[in-house]
N, C-alpha and C positions, 0 to 999 in steps of 0.2 A: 408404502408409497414409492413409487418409482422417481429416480432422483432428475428423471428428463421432464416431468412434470413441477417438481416442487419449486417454489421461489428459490433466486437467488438473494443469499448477504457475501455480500461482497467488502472484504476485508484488504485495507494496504498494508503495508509492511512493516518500512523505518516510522519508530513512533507510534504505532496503533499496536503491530506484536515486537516488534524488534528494539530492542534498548540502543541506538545508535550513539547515547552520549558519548560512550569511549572514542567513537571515529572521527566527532565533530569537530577534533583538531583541526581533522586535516585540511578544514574550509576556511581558514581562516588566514587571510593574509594571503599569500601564493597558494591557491587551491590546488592540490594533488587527489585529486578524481580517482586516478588509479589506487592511492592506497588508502584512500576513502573507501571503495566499496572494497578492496582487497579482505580490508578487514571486518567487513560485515559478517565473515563466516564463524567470528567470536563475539556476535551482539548475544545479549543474555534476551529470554523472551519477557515481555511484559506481562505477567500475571494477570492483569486486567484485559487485557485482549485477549490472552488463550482463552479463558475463561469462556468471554461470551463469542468467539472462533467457536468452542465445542459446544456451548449452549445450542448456541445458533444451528448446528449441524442437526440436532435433533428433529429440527423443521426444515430447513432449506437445504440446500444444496451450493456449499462454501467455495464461495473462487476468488483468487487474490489476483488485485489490483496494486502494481509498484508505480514509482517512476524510477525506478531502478534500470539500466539498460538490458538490452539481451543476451549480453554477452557476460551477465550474472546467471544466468539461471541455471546453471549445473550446482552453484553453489547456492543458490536461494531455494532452489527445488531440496537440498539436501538437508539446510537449515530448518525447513518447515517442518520436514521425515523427524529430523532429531529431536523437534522438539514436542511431537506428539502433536501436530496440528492436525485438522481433517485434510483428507485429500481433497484435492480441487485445482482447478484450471487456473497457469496464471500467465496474467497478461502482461505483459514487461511494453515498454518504449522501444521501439526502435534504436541502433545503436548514436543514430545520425540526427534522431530528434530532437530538439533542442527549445520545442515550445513549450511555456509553464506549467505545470501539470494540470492546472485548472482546464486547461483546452485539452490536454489529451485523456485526461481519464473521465472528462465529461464523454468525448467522444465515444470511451468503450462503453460507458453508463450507456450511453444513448442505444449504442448497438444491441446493447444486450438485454434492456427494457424494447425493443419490437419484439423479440424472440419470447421473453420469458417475463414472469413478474422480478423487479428488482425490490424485495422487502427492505434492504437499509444497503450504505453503504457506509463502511466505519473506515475514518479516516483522522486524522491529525491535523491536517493544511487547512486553515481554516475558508482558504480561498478556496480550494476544492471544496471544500462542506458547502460554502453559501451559491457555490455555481450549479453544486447538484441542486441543494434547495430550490432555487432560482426556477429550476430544470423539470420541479415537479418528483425530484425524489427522497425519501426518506433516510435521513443522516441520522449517525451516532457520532457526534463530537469524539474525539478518541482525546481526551483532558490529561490523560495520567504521565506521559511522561513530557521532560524539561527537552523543547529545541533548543538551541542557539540562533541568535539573532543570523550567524553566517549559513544556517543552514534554510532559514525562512528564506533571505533573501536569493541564496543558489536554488532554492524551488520553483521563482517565481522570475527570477531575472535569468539565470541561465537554464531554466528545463534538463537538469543534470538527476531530479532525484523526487 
């Protein structure tokens, strides 16, 4: 099956493959963003997301969706290589963007559902989940690992992640 044909599942990052607990310090109190994602380059991967990331690849055709800025993706593109994930297209936020993730990764859902079929999108934020839902697309709750309450709320109030 050629992969310009196949559905996309479309997977995020922090929290659905990336183990971000160690970094969630840094949101807390005086936010430090830079060594917040500095350090994403040592999240361990979630087992349960690789998992169905490589399930999923057997049918679709895998592309990641962050709210990670742009100005990560030498190091997010590297992090994926290392960890055996499938190759796939990935979408980052603008470095200037700053709206809740709910509004910007609905927005690539949206794009990328005229183009292609969107089979699931697996994701963490629950407000992203119920906006897809809402939206007419098919979510995988990503449940397995622990946010911090400083990280929900820098999702949704400051569009940082």
């Amino acid at each position: 099956m050629k992969s310009d044909h196949r559905p996309l599942a479309v997977f995020d990052l922090d929290g659905t493959l990336a183990d971000s607990g160690h970094r969630q310090h840094h949101l807390e109190g005086r936010r430090d963003w830079n060594a917040f994602f500095a350090a994403a380059v040592d999240d361990p991967p979630l087992p349960e997301g690789v998992r169905l990331a490589l399930s999923s690849a057997e049918q679709c055709e895998v592309r990641y969706l962050t709210g990670r800025p742009e100005r990560c993706r030498r190091d997010t593109v590297a992090w994926l290589a290392e960890h055996g994930l499938p190759e796939g297209r990935v979408y980052m936020r603008r470095d200037d963007d700053r709206r809740p993730a709910r509004h910007t990764k609905l927005e690539i859902l949206r794009r990328l559902g005229r183009e292609r079929e969107v089979r699931m999108l697996v994701d963490d934020d629950e407000l992203v989940c119920d906006a897809a839902e809402q939206a007419g697309f098919a979510v995988v709750r990503a449940r397995w690992a622990k946010a911090s309450q400083a990280l929900r709320d820098a999702q949704e109030r400051e569009g940082r992640t």
